[in-house]
MMTF fields as JSON, N, C-alpha, C and O atoms, coordinates in Angstrom:
{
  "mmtfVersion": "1.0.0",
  "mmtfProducer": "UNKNOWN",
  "numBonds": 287,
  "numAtoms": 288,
  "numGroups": 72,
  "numChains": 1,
  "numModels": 1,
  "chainsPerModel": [1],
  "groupsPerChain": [72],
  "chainIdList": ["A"],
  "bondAtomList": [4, 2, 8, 6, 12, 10, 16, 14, 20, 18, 24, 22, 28, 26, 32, 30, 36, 34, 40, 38, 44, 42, 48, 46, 52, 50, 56, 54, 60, 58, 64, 62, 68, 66, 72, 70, 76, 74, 80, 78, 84, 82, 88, 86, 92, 90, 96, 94, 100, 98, 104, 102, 108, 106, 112, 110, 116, 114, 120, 118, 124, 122, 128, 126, 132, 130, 136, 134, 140, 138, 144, 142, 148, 146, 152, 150, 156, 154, 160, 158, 164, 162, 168, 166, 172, 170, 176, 174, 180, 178, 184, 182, 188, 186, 192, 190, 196, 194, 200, 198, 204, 202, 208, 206, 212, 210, 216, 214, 220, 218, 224, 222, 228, 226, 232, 230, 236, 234, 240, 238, 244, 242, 248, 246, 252, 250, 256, 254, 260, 258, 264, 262, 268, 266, 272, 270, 276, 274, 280, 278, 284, 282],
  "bondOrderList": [1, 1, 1, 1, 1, 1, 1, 1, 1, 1, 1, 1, 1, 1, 1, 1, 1, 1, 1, 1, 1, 1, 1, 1, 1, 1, 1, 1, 1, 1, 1, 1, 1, 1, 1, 1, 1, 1, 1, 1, 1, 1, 1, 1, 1, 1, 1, 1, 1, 1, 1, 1, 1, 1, 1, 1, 1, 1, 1, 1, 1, 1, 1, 1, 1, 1, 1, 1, 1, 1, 1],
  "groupList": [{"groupName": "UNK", "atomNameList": ["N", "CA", "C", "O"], "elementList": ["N", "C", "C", "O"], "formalChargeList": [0, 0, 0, 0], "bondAtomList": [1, 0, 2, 1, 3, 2], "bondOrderList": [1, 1, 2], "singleLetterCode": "X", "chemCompType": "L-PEPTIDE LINKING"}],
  "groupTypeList": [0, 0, 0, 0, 0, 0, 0, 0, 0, 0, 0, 0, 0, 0, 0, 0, 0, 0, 0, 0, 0, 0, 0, 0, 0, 0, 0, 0, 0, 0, 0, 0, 0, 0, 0, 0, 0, 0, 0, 0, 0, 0, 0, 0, 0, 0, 0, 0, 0, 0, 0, 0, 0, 0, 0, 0, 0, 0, 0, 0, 0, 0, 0, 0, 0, 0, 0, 0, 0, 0, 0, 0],
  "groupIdList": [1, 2, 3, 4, 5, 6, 7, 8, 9, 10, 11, 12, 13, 14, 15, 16, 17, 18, 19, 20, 21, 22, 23, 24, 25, 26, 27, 28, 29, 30, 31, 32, 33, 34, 35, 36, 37, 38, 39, 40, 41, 42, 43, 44, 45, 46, 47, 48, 49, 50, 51, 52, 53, 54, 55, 56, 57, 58, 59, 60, 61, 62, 63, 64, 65, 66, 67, 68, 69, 70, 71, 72],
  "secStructList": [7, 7, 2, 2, 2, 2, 2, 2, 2, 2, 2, 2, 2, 2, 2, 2, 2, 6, 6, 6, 6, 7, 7, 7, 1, 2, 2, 2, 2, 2, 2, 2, 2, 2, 2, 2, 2, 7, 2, 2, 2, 2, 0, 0, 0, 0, 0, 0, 2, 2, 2, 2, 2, 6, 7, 7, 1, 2, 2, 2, 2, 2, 2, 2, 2, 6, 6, 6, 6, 6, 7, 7],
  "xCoordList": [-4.748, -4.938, -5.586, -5.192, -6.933, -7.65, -6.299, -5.94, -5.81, -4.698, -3.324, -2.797, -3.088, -2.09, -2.975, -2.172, -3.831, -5.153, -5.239, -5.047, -5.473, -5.962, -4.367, -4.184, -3.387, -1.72, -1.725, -1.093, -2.098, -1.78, -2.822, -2.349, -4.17, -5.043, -4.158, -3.593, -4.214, -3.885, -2.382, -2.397, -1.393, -0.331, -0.357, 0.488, -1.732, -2.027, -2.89, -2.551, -4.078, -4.593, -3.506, -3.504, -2.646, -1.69, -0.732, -0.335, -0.448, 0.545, -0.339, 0.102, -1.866, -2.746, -2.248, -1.577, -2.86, -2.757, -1.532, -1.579, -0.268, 0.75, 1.134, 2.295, 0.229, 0.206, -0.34, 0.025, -1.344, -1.767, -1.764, -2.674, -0.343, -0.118, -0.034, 0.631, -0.768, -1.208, -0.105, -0.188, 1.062, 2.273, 3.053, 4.26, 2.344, 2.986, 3.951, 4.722, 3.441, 3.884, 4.797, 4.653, 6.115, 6.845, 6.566, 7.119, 5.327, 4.51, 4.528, 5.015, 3.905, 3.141, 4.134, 4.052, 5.142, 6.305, 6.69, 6.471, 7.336, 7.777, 6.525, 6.932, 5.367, 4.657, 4.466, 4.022, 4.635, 5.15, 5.963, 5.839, 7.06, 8.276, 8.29, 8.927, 7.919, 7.732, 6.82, 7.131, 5.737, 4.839, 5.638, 5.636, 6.535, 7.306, 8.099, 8.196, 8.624, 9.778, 9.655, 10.498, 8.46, 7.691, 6.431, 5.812, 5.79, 4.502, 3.666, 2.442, 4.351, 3.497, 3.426, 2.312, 4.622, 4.181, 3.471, 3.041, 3.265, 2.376, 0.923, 0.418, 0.534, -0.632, -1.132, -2.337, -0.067, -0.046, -0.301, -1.506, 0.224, 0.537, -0.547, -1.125, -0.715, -2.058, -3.59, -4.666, -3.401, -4.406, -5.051, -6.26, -4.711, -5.295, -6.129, -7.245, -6.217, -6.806, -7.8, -8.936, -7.6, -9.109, -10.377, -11.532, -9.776, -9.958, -11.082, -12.198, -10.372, -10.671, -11.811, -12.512, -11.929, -13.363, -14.332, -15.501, -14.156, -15.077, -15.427, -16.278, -14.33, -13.957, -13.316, -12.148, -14.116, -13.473, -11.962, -11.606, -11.042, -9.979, -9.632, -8.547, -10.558, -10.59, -10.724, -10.008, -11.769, -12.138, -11.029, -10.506, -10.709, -9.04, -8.089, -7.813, -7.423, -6.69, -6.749, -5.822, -8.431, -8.934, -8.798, -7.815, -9.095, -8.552, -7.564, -7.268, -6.398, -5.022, -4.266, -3.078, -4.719, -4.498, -4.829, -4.136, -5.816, -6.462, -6.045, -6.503, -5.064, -4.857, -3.11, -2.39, -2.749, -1.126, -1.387, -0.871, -2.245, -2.573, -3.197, -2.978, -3.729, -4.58, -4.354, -5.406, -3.324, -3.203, -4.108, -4.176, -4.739, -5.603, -6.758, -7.815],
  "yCoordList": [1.551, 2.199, 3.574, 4.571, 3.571, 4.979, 5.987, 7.117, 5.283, 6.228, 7.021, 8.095, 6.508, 6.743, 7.619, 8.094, 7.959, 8.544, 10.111, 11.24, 9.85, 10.904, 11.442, 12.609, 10.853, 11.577, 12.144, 13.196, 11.995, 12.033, 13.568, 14.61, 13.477, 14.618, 15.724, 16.716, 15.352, 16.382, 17.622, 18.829, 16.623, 17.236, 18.141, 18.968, 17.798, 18.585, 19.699, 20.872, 19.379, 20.725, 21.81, 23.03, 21.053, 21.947, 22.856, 23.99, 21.898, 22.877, 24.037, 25.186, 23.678, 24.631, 26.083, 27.075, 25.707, 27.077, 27.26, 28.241, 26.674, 27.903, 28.147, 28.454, 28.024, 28.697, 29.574, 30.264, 30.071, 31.194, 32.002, 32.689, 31.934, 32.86, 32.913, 33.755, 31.918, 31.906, 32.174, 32.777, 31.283, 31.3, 32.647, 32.771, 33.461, 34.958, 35.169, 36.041, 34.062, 34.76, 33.348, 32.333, 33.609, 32.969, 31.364, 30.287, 31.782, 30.509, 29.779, 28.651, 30.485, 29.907, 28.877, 27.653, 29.762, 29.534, 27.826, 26.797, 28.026, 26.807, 25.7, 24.623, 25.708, 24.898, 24.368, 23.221, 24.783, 23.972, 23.345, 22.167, 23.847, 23.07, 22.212, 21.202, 22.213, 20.955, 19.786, 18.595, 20.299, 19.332, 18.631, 17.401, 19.584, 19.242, 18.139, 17.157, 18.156, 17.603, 16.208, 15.391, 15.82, 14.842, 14.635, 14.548, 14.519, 14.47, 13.144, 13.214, 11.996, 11.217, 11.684, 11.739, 12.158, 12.657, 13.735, 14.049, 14.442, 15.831, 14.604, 14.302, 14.079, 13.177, 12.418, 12.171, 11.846, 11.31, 12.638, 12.712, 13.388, 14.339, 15.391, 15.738, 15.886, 16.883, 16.485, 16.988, 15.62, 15.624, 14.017, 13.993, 13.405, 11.661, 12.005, 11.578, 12.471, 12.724, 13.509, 13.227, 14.602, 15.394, 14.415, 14.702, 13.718, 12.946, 11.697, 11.222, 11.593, 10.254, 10.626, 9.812, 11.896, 12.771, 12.613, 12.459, 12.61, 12.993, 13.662, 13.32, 15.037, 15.322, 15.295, 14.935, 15.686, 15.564, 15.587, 15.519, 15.654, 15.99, 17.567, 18.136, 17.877, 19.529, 20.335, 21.213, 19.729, 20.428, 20.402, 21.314, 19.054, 19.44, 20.471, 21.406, 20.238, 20.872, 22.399, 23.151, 22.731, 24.196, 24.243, 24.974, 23.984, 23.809, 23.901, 24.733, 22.868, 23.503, 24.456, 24.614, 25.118, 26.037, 27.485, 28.498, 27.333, 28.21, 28.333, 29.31, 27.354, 27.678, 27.947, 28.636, 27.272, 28.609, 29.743, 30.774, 29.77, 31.467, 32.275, 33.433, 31.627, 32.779, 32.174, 31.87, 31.903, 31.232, 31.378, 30.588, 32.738, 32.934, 33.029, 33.187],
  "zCoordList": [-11.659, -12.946, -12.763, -13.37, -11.612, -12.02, -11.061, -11.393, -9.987, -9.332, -10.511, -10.22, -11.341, -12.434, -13.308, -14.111, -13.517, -14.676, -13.745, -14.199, -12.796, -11.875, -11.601, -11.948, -11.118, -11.177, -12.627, -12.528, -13.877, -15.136, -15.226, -15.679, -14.752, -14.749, -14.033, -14.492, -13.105, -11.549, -12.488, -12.731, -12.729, -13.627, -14.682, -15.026, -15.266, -16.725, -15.959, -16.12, -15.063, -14.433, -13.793, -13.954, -13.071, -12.757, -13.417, -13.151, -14.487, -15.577, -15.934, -15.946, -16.29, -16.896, -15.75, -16.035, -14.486, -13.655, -14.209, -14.951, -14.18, -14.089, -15.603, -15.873, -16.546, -17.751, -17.838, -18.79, -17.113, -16.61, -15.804, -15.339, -15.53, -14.708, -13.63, -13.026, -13.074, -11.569, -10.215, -9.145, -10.991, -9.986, -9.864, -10.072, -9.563, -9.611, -7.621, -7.219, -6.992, -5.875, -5.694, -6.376, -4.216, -4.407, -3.625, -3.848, -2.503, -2.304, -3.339, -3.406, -4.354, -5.837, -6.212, -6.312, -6.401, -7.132, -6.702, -7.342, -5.376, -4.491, -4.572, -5.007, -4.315, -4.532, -6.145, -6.2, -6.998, -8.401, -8.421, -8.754, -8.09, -8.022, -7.105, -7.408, -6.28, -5.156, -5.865, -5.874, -6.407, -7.298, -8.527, -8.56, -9.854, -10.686, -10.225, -10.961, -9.222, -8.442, -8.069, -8.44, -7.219, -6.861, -7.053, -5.993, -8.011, -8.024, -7.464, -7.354, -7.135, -6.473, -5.305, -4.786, -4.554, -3.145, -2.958, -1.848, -4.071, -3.947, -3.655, -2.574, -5.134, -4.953, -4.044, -3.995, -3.019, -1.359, -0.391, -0.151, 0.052, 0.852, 1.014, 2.044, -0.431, -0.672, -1.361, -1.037, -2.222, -3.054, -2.746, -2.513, -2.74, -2.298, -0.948, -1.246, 0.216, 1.325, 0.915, 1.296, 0.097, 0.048, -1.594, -1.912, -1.976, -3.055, -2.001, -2.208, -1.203, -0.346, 0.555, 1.156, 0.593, 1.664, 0.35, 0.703, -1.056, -1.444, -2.721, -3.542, -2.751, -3.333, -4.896, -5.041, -6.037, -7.371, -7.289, -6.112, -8.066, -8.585, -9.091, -9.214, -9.252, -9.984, -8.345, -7.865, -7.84, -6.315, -5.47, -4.829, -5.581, -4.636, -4.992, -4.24, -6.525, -6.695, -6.375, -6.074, -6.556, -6.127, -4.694, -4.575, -3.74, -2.586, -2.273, -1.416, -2.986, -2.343, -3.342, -3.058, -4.449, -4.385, -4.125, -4.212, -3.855, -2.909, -1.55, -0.957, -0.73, 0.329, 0.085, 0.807, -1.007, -0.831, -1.436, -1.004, -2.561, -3.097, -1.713, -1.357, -1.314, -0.168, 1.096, 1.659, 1.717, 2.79, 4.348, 5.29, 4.139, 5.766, 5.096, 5.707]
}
C-alpha cells in the first residue's frame, strides 16, 4: 500500500517539475518520457534505492533530478 502512495506522490511531484518548465533540455526531455512511459520501473531503477538509504521521496526525486539537469 505505502509503495503505490509513494508511486502515486513521486508522479504528481514529477508532473509538477515539468509544469514548470524544468524539462527545457533534451536530457530533461527523455527522462520524462522514460518516467511517463514506465513509471514503476522508474520507481525500481531510480527512486526505491535512494528511498531505501534513507531518503524522503521529495529528496530523491531532487537528486535525480539534479543529476540529469546537471549531470557533472
Amino acid at each position: 500500500m505505502a509503495e503505490r502512495e509513494n508511486k502515486q506522490k513521486l508522479l504528481s511531484y514529477l508532473k509538477e517539475f515539468e509544469q514548470l518548465g524544468v524539462a527545457e533540455s533534451v536530457e530533461a526531455d527523455q527522462f520524462f518520457r522514460e518516467m511517463d512511459e514506465d513509471p514503476e520501473a522508474f520507481w525500481k531503477d531510480w527512486l526505491s534505492p535512494l528511498v531505501a538509504e534513507g531518503l524522503n521521496l521529495d529528496r530523491a526525486c531532487e537528486v535525480v533530478l539534479d543529476g540529469v539537469l546537471r549531470p557533472n
